[in-house]
LUMLO-315602 format. One record per residue (C-alpha): x, y, z; chain. Coordinates in Angstrom, 1 decimal. Example, Ala and Ser with C-alpha at 12.3 -4.5 7.8 and 13.67 -1.06 7.14 Angstrom:
% LUMLO-315602
(pt (12.3, -4.5, 7.8), 'A')
(pt (13.7, -1.1, 7.1), 'A')
END
This chain:
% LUMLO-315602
(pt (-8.0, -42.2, 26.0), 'A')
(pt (-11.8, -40.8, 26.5), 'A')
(pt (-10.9, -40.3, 30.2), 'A')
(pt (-7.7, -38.4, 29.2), 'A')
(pt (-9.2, -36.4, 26.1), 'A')
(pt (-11.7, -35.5, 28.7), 'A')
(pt (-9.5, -34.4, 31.5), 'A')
(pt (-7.3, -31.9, 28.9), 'A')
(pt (-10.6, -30.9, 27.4), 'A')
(pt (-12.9, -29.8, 30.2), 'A')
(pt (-16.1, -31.2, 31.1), 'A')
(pt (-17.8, -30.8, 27.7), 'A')
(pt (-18.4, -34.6, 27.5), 'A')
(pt (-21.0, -34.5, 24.8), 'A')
(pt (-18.6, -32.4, 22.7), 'A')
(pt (-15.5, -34.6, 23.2), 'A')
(pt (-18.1, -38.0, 22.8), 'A')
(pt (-19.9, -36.3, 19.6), 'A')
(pt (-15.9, -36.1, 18.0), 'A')
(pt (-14.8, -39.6, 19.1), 'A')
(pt (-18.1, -40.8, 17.7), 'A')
(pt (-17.5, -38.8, 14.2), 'A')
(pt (-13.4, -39.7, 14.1), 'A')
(pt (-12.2, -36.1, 14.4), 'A')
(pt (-9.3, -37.5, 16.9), 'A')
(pt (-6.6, -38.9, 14.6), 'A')
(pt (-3.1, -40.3, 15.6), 'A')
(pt (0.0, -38.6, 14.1), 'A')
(pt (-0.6, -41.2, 11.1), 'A')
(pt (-4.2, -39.7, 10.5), 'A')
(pt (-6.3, -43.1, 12.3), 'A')
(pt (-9.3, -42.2, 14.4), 'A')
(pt (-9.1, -42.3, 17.6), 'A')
(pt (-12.3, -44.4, 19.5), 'A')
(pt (-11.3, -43.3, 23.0), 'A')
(pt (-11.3, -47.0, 24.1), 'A')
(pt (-8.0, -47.3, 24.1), 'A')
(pt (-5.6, -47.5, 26.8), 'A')
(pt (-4.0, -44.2, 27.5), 'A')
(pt (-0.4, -44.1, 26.2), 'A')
(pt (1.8, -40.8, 27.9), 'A')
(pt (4.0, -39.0, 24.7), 'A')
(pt (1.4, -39.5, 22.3), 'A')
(pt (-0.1, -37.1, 20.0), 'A')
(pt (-3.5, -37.1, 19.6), 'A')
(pt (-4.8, -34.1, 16.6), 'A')
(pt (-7.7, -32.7, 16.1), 'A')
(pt (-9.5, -29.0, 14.8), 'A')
(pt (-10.9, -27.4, 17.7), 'A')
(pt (-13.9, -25.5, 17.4), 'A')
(pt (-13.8, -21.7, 16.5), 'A')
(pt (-16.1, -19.2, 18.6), 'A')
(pt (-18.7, -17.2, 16.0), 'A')
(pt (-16.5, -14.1, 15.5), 'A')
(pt (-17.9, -10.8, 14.9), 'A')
(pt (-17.6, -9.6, 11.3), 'A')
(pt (-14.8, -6.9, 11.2), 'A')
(pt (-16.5, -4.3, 9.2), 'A')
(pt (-14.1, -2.3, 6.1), 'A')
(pt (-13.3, -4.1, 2.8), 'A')
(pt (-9.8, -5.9, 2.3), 'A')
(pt (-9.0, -4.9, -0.9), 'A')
(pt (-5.6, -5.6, -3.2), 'A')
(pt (-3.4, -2.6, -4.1), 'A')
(pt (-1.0, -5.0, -5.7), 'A')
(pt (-0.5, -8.8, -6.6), 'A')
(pt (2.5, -10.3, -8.5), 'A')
(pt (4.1, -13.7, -8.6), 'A')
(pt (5.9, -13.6, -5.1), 'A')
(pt (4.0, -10.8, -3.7), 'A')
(pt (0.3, -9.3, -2.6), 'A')
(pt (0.1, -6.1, -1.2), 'A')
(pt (-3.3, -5.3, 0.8), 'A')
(pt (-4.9, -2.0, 2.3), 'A')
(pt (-6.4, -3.7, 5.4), 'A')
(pt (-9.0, -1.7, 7.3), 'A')
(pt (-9.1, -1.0, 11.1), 'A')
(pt (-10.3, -3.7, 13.4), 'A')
(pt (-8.6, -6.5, 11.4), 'A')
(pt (-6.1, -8.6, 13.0), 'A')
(pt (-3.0, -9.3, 10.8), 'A')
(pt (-2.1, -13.1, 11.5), 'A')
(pt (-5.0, -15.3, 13.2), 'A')
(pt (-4.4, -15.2, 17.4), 'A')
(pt (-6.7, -15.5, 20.4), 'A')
(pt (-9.7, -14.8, 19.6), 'A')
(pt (-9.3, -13.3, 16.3), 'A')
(pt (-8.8, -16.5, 13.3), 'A')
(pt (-11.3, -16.0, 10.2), 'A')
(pt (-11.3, -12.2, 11.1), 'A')
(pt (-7.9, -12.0, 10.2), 'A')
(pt (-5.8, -10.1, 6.9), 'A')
(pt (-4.4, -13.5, 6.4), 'A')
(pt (-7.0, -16.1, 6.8), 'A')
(pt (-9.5, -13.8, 4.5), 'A')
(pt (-7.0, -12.6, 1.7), 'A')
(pt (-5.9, -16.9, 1.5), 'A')
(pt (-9.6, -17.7, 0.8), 'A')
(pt (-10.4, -14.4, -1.3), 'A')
(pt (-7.1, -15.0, -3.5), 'A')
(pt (-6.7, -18.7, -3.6), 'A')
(pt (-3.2, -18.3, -1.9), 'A')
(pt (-2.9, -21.7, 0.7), 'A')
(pt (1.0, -20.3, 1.2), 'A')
(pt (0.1, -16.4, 1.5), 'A')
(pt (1.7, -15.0, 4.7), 'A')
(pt (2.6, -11.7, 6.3), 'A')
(pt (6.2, -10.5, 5.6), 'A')
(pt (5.9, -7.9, 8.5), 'A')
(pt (2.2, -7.2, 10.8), 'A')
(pt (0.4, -3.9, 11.8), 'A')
(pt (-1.4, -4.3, 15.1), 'A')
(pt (-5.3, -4.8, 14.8), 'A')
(pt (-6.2, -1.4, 15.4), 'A')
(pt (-4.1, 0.4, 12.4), 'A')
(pt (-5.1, 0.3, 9.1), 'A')
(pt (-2.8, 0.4, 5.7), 'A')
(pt (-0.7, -0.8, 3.7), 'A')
(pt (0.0, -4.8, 4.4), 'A')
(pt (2.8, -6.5, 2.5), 'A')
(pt (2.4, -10.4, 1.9), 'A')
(pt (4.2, -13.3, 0.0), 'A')
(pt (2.3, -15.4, -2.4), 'A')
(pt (4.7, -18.7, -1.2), 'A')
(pt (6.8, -19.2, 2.0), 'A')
(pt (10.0, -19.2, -0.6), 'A')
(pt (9.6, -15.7, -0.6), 'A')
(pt (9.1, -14.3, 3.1), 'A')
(pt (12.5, -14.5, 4.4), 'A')
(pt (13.5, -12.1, 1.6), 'A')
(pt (10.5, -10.0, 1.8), 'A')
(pt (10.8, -10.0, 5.7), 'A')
(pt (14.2, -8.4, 5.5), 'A')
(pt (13.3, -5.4, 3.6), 'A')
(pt (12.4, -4.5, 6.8), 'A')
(pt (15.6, -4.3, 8.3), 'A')
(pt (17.3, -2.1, 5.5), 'A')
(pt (17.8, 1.3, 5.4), 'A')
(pt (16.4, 2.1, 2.2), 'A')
(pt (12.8, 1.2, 3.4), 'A')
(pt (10.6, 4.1, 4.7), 'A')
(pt (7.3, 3.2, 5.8), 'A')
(pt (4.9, 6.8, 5.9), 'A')
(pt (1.7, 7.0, 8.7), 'A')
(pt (-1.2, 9.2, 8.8), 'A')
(pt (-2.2, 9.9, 12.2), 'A')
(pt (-4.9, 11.8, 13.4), 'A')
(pt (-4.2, 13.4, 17.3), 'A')
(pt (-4.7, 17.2, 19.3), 'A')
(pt (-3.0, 20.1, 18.3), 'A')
(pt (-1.3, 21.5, 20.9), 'A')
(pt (0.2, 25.4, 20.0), 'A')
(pt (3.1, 25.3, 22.3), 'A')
(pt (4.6, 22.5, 19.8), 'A')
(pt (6.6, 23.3, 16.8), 'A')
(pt (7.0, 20.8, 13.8), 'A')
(pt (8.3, 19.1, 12.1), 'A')
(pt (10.1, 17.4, 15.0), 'A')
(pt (12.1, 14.5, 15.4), 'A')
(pt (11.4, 12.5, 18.6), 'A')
(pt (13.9, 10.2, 20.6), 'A')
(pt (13.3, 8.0, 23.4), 'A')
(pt (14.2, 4.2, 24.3), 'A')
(pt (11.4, 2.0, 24.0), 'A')
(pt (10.4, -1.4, 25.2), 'A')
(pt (7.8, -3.7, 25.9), 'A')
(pt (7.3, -6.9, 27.1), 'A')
(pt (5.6, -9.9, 25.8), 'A')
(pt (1.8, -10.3, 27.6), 'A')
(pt (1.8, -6.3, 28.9), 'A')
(pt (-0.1, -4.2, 26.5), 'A')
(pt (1.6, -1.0, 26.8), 'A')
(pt (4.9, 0.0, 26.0), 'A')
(pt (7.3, 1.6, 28.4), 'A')
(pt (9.8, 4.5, 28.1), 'A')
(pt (13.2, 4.1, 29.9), 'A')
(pt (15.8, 6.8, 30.7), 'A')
(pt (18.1, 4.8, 28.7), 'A')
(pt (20.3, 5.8, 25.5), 'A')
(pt (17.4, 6.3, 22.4), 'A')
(pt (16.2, 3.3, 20.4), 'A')
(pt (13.2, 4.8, 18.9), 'A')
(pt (13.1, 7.9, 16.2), 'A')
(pt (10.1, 9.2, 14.7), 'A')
(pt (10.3, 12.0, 12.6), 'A')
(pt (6.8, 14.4, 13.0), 'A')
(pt (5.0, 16.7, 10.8), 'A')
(pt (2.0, 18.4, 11.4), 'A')
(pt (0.3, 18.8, 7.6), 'A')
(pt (-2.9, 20.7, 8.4), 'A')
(pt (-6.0, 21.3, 11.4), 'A')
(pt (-9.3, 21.2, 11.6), 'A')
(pt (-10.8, 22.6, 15.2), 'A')
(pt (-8.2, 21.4, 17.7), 'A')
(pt (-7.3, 18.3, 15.5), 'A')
(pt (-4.2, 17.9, 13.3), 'A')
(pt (-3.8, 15.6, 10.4), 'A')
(pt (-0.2, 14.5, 11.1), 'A')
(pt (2.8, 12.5, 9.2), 'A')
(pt (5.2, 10.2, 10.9), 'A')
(pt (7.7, 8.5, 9.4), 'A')
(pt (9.5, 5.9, 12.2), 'A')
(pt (13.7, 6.0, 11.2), 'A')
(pt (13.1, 2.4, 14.0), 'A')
(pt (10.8, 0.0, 14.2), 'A')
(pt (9.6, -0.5, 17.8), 'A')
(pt (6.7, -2.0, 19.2), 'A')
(pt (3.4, 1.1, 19.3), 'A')
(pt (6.6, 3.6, 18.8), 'A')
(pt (4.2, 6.0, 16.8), 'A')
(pt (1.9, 5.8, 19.2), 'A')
(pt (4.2, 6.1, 22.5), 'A')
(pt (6.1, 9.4, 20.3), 'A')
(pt (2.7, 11.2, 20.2), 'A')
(pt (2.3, 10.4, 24.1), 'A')
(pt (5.4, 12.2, 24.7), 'A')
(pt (4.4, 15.4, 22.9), 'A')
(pt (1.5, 14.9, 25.0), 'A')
(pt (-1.0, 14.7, 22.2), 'A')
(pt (-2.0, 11.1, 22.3), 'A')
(pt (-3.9, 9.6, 19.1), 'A')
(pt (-7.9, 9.8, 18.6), 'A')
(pt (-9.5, 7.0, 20.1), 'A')
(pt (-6.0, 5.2, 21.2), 'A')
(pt (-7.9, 2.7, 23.3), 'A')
(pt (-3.9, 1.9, 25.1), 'A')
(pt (-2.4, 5.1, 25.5), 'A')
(pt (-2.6, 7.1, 27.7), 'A')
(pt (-4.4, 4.6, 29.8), 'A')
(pt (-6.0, 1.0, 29.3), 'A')
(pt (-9.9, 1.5, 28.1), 'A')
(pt (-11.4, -2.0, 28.5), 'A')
(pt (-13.2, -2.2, 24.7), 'A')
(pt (-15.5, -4.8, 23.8), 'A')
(pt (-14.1, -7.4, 21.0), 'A')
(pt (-17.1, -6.3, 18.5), 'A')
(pt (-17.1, -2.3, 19.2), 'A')
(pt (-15.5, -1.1, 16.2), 'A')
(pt (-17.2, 2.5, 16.9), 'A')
(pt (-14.0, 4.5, 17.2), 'A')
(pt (-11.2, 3.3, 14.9), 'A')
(pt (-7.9, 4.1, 15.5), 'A')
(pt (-6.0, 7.6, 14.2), 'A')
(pt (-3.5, 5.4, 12.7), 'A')
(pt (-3.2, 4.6, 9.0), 'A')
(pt (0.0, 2.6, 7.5), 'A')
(pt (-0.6, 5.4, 4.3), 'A')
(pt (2.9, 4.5, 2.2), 'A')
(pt (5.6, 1.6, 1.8), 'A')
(pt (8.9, 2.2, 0.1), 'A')
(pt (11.2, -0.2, -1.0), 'A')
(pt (14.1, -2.0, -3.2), 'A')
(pt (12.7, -5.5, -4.0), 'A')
(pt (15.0, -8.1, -2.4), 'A')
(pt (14.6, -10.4, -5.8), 'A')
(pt (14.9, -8.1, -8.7), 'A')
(pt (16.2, -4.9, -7.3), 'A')
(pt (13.9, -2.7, -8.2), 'A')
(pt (12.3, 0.6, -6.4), 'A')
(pt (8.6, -0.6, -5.0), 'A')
(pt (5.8, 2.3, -4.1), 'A')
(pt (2.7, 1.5, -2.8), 'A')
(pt (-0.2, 3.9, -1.0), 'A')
(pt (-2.9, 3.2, 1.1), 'A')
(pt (-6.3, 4.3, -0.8), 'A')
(pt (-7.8, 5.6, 2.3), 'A')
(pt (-7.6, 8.5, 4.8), 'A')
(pt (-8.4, 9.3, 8.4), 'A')
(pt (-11.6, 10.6, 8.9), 'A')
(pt (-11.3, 14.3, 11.1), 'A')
(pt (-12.8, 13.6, 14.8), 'A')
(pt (-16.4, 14.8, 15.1), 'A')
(pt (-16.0, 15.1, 18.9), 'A')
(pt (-14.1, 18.1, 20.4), 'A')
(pt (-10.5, 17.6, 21.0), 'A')
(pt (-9.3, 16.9, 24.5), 'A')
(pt (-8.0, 19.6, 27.1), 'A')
(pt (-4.8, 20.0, 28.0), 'A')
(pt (-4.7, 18.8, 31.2), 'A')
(pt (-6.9, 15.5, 29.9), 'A')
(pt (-3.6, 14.8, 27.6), 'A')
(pt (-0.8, 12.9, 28.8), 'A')
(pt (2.0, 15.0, 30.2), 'A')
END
């Protein structure tokens, strides 16, 4: 089994040797492997793998609202929802199950790592299918604060229609000439030297559909590190957060019927750089 653990593993002998020798290889009933025993194919041999340092996200999780089946969080930019890749104890998840004492607490929907907000979770897994639905219904309006250019030629509010997909592994999302699947309705609220403070409220919930909306109008948001093209980033620059905050969540809980409200404490921070030229914009 040594020779096999070793083969799956890599060459890191002294790591696989140091685990055999401490019993960290169990069998499906929880014995210790010793790696002296003969190699058996369809067997299932558990263990915790080791967890890279991870770069402390900087922002504060805090707790807008905690009841019996639900916690609702204002997570900060940077933060990974659910723990993936190379993001585990840096995630909304992982942190607000240690800070809360919540084994069971999970996500009943996700923003992606670089948007801050509003983050509704479920205190036990009894609860997410219900909570998860919400998100389906009509009666739920989510509200964002963006942050992007302001372009003169564009009049708001304005409703913006396009059909939307992306694939799983592809980072971007991609606009098709294809009946509409995407709506976000746009208002401009007020600017500050070339830079408008925005609201969107998405009608649908595609993947980045904020974020490919603002594209369109050819005002992409500050410091979108996707849009309008890839910008390599390394995993601990959290210099230039996102324009994107998750500011409001409305809707009718799923257990007890009643109306739920709940708003982000924080707001976008105006650009200190100058906004972008037209012709640097996405057309």
């Amino acid at each position: 089994m040594r020779d096999f653990l070793l083969d799956k593993l890599g060459p890191a002998r002294d790591f696989v040797d140091a685990m055999l020798e401490r019993g960290e290889f169990v069998d499906e009933r929880g014995r210790p492997w010793t790696g002296r025993e003969v190699y058996r194919p369809h067997t299932f041999v558990w263990f915790h793998r080791e967890l890279r340092d991870e770069a402390e996200v900087p922002g504060e999780l805090t707790v807008i609202h905690r009841d019996d089946r639900i916690v609702v969080l204002d997570k900060p930019h940077f933060l990974s929802t659910i723990p993936r890749g190379r993001h585990v104890v840096q995630s909304a998840v992982v942190k607000a199950r240690r800070m809360l004492d919540l084994p069971e607490l999970s996500t009943a929907h996700r923003l992606d790592r670089g948007t801050a907000g509003v983050l509704l979770m479920t205190t036990e897994q009894r609860w997410r299918a219900a909570y998860h639905s919400i998100f389906r219904q009509p009666t739920t309006r989510k509200v964002y604060e963006v942050v992007a250019p302001v372009d003169p030629r564009l009049r708001f509010p304005v409703r913006v229609s396009s059909h939307l997909t992306k694939e799983v592994g592809v980072l971007q999302a991609e606009r098709l000439e294809r009946e509409p699947n995407a709506h976000t309705d746009i208002h401009l609220l007020e600017e500050r030297g070339g830079w408008g403070r925005y609201e969107a409220r998405p009608v649908t919930g595609k993947t980045h559909q904020i974020r490919m909306h603002f594209l369109e109008l050819g005002i992409p948001l500050h410091n979108d590190p996707l849009y309008p093209e890839v910008r390599p980033t390394p995993i601990d620059d959290f210099s230039a957060p996102l324009g994107l905050l998750a500011r409001e969540l409305h809707f009718v809980d799923p257990v007890d019927g009643t109306e739920r409200h709940f708003v982000s404490p924080r707001h976008l921070p105006w650009p200190t750089t100058p906004a972008p030229a037209r012709d640097e914009r996405a057309e």
